[in-house]
PDB file of N, CA, C and O in Angstrom:
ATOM      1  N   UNK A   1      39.959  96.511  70.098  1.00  0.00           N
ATOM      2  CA  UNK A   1      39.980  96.058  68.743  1.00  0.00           C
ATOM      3  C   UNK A   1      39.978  94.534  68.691  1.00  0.00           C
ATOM      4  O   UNK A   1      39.281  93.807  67.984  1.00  0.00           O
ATOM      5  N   UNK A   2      41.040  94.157  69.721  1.00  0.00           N
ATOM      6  CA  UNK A   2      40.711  92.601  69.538  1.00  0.00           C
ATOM      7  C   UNK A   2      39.101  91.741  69.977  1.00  0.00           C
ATOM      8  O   UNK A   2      38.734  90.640  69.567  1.00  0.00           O
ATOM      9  N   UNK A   3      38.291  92.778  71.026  1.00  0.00           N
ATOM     10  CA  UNK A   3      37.050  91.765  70.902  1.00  0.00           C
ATOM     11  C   UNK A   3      36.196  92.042  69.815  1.00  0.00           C
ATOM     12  O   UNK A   3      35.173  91.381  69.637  1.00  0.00           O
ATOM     13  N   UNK A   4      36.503  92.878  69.145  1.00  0.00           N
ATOM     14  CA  UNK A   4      36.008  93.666  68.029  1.00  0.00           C
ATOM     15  C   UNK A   4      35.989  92.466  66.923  1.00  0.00           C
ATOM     16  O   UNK A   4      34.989  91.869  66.525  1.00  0.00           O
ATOM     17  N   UNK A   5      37.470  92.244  66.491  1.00  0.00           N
ATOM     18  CA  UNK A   5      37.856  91.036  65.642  1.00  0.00           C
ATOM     19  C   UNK A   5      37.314  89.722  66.186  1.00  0.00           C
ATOM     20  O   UNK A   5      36.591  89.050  65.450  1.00  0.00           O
ATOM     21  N   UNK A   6      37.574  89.343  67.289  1.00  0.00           N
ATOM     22  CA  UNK A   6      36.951  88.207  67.922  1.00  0.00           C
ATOM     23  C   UNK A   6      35.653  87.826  67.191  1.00  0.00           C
ATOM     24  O   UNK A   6      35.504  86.837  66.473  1.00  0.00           O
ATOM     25  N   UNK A   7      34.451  89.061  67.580  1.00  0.00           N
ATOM     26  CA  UNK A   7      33.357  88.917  67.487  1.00  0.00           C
ATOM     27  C   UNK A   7      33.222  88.651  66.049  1.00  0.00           C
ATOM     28  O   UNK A   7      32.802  87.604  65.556  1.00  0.00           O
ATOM     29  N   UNK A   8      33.603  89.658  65.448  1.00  0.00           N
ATOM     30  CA  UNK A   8      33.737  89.511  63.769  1.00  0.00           C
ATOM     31  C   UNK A   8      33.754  88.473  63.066  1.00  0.00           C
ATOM     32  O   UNK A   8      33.024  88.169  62.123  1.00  0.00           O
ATOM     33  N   UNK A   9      34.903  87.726  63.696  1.00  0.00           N
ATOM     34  CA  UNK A   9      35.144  86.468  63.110  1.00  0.00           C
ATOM     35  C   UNK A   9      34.242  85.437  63.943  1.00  0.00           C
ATOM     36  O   UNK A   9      33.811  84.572  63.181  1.00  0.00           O
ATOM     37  N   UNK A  10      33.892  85.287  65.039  1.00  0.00           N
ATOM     38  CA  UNK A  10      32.684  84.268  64.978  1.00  0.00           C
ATOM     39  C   UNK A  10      31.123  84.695  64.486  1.00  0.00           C
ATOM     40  O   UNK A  10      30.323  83.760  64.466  1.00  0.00           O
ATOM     41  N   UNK A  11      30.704  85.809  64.154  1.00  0.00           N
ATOM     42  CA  UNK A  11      29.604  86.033  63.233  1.00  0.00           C
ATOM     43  C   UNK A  11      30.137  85.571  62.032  1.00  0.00           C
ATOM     44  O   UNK A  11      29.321  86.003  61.217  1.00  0.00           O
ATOM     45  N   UNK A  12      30.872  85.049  61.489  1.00  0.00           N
ATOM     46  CA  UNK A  12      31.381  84.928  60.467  1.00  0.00           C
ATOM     47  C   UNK A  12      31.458  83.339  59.583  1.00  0.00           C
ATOM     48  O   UNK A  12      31.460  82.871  58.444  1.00  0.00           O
ATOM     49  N   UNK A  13      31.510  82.971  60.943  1.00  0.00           N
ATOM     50  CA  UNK A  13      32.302  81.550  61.327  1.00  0.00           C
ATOM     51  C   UNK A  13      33.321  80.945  60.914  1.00  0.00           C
ATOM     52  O   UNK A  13      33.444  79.736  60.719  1.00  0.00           O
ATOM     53  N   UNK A  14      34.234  81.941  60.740  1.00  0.00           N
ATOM     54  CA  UNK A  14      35.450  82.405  60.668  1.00  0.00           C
ATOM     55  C   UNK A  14      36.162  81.989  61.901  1.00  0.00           C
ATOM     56  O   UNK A  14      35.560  82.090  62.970  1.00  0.00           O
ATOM     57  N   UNK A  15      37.616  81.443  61.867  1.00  0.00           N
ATOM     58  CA  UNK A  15      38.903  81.480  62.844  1.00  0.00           C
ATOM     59  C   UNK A  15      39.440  83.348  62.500  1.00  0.00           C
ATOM     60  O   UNK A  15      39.469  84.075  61.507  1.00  0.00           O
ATOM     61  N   UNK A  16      39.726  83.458  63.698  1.00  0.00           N
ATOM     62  CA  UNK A  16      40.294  84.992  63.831  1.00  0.00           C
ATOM     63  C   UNK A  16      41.356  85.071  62.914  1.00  0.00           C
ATOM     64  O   UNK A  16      41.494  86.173  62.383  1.00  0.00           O
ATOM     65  N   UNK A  17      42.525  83.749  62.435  1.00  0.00           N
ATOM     66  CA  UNK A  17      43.734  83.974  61.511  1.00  0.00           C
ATOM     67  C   UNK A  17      42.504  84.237  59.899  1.00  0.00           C
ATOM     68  O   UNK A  17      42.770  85.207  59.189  1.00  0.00           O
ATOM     69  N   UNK A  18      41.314  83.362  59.504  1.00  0.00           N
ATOM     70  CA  UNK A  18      40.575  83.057  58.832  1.00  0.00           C
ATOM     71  C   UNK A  18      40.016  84.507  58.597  1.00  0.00           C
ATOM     72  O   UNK A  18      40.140  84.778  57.402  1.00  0.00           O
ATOM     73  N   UNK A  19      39.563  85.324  59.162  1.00  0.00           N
ATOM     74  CA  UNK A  19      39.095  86.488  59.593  1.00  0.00           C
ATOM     75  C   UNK A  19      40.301  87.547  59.073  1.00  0.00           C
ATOM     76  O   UNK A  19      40.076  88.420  58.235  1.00  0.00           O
ATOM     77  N   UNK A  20      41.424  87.364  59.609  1.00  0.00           N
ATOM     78  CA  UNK A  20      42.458  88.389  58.841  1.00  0.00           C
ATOM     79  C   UNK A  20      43.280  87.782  57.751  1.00  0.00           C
ATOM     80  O   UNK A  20      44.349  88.367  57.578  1.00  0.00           O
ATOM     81  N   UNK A  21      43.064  86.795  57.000  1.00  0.00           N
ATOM     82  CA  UNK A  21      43.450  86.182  55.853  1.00  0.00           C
ATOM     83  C   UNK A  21      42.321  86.899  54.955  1.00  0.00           C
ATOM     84  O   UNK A  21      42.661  87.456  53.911  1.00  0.00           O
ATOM     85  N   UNK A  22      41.149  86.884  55.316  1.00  0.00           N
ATOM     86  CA  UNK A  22      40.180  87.264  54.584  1.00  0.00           C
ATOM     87  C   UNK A  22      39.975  88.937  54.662  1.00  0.00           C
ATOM     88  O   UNK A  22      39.640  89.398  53.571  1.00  0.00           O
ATOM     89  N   UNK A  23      40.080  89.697  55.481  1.00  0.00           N
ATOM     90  CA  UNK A  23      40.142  90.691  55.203  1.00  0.00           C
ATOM     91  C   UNK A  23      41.607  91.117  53.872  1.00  0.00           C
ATOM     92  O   UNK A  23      41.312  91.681  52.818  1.00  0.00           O
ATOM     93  N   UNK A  24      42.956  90.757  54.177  1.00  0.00           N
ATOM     94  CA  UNK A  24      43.709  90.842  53.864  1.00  0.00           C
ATOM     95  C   UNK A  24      43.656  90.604  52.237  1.00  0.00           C
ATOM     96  O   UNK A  24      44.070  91.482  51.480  1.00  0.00           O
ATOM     97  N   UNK A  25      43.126  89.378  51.752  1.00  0.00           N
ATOM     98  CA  UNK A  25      42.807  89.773  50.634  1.00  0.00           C
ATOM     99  C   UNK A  25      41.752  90.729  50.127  1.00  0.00           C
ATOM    100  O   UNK A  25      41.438  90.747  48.937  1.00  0.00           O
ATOM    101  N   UNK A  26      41.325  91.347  50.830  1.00  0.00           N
ATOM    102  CA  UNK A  26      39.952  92.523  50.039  1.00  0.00           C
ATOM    103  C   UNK A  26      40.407  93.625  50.352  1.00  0.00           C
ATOM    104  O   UNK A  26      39.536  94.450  50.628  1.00  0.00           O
ATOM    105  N   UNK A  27      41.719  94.062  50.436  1.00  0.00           N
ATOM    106  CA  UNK A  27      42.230  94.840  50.758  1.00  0.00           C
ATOM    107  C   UNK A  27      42.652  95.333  49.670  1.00  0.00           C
ATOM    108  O   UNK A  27      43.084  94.611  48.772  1.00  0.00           O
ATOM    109  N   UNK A  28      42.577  96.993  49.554  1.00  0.00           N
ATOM    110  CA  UNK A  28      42.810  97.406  48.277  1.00  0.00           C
ATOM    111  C   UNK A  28      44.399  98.313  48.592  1.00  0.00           C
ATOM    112  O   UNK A  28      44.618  99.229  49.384  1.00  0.00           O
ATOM    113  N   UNK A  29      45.333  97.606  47.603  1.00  0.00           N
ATOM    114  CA  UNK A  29      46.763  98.464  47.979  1.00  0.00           C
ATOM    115  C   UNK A  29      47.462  98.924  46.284  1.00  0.00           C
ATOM    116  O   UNK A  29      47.068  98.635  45.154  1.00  0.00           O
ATOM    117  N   UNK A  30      48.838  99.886  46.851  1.00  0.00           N
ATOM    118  CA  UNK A  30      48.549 100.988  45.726  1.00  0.00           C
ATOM    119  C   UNK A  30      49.753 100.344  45.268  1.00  0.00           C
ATOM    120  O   UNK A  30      50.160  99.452  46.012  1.00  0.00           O
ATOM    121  N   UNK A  31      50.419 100.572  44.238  1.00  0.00           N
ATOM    122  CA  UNK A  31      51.468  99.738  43.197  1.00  0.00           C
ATOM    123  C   UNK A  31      52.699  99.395  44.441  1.00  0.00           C
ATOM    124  O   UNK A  31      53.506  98.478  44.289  1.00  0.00           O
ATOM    125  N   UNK A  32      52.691  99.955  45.210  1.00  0.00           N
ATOM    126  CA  UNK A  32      53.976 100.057  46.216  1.00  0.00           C
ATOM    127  C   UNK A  32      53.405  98.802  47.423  1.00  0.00           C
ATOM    128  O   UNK A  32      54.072  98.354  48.356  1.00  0.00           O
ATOM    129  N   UNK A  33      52.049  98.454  47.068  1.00  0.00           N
ATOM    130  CA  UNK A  33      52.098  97.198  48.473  1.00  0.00           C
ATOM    131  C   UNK A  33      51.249  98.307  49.628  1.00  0.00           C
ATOM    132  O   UNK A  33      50.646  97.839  50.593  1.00  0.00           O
ATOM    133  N   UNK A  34      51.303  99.574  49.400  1.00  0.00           N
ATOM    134  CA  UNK A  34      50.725 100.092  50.458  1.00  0.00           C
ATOM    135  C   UNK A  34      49.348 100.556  50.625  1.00  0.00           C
ATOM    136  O   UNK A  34      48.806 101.499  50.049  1.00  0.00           O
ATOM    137  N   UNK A  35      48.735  99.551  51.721  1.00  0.00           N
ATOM    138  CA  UNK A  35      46.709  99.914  51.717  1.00  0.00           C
ATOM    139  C   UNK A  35      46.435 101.092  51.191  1.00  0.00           C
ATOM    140  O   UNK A  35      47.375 101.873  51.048  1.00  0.00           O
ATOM    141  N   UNK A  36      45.555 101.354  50.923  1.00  0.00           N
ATOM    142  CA  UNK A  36      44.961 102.969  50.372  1.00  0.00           C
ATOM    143  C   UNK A  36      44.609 103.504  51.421  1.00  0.00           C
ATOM    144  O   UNK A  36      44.815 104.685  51.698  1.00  0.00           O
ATOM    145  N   UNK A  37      44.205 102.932  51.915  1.00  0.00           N
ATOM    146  CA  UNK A  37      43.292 103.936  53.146  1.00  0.00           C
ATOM    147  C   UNK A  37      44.792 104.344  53.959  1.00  0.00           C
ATOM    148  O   UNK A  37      44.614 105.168  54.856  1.00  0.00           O
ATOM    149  N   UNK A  38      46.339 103.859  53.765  1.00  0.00           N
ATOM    150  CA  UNK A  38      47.048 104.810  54.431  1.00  0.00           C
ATOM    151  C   UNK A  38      47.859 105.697  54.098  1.00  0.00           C
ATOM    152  O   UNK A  38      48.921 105.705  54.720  1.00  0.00           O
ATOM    153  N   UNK A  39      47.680 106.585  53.177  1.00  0.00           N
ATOM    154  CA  UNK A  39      47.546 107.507  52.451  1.00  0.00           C
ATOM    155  C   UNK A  39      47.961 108.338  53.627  1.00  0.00           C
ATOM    156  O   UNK A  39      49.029 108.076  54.181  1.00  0.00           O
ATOM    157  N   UNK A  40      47.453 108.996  53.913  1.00  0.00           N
ATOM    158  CA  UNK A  40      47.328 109.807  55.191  1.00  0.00           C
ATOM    159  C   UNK A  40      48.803 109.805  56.172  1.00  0.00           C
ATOM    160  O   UNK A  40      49.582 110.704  56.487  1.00  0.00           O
ATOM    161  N   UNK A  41      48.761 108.652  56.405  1.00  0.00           N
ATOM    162  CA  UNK A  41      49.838 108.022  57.886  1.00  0.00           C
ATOM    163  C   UNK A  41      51.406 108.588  57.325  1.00  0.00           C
ATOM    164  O   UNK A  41      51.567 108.873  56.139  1.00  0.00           O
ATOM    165  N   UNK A  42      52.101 108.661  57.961  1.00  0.00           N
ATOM    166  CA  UNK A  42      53.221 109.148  57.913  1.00  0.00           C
ATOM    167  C   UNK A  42      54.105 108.173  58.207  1.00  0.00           C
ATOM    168  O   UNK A  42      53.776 107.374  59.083  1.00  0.00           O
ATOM    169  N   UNK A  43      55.042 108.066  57.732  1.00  0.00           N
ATOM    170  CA  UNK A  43      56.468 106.721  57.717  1.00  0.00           C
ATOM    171  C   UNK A  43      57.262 106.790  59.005  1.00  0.00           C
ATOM    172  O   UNK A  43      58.166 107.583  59.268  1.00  0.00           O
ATOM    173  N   UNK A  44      56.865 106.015  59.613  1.00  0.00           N
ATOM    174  CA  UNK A  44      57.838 106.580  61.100  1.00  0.00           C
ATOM    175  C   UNK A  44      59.658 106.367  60.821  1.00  0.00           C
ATOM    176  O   UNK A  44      60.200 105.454  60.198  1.00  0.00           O
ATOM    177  N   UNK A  45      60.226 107.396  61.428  1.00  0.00           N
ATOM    178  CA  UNK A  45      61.404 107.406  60.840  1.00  0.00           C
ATOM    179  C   UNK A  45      61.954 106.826  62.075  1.00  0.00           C
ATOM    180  O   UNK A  45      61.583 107.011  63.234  1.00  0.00           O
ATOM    181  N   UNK A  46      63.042 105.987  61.553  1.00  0.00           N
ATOM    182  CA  UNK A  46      64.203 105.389  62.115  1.00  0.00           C
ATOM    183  C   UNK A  46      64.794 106.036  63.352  1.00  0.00           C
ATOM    184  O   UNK A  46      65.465 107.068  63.308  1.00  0.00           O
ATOM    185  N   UNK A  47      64.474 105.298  64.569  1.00  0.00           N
ATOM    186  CA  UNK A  47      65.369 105.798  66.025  1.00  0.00           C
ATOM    187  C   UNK A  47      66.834 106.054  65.617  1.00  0.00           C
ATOM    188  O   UNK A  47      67.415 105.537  64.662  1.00  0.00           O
ATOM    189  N   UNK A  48      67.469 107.181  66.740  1.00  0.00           N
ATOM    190  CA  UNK A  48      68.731 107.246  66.456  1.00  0.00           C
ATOM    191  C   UNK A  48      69.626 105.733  67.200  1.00  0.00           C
ATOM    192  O   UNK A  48      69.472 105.149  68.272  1.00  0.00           O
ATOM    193  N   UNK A  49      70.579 105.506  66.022  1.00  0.00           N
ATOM    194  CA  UNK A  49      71.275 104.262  66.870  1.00  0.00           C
ATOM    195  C   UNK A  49      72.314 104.776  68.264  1.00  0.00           C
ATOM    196  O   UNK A  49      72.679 105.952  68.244  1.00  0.00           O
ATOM    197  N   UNK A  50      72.679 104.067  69.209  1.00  0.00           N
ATOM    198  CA  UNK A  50      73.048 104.311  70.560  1.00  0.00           C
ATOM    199  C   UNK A  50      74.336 103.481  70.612  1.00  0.00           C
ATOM    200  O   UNK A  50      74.266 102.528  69.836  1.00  0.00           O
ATOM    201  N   UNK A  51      75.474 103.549  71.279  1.00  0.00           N
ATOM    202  CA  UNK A  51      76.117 102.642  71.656  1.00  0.00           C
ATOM    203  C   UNK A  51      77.604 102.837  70.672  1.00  0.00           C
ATOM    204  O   UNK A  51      78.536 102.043  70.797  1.00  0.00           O
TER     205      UNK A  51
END
């Protein structure tokens, strides 16, 4: 994924932070802050504490 982004962002001529600043705003999220597209994903729940 990262030469993926790499590449991305120099077709771009884009800096890689430039590259995920810019994706980041075209990002479509739902009243809660959370992307749409993760819909799907599941909330990973909290390890048990130890000690």
């Amino acid at each position: 994924m990262a030469k993926k982004a790499i590449k991305a962002a120099g077709s771009t001529g884009l800096s890689f932070a430039g590259l995920v600043n810019e994706l980041l705003r075209r990002m479509e999220v739902d009243e809660d802050g959370r992307p749409v597209w993760a819909d799907g994903l599941d909330e990973q729940e909290a390890l048990p504490l130890t000690g």
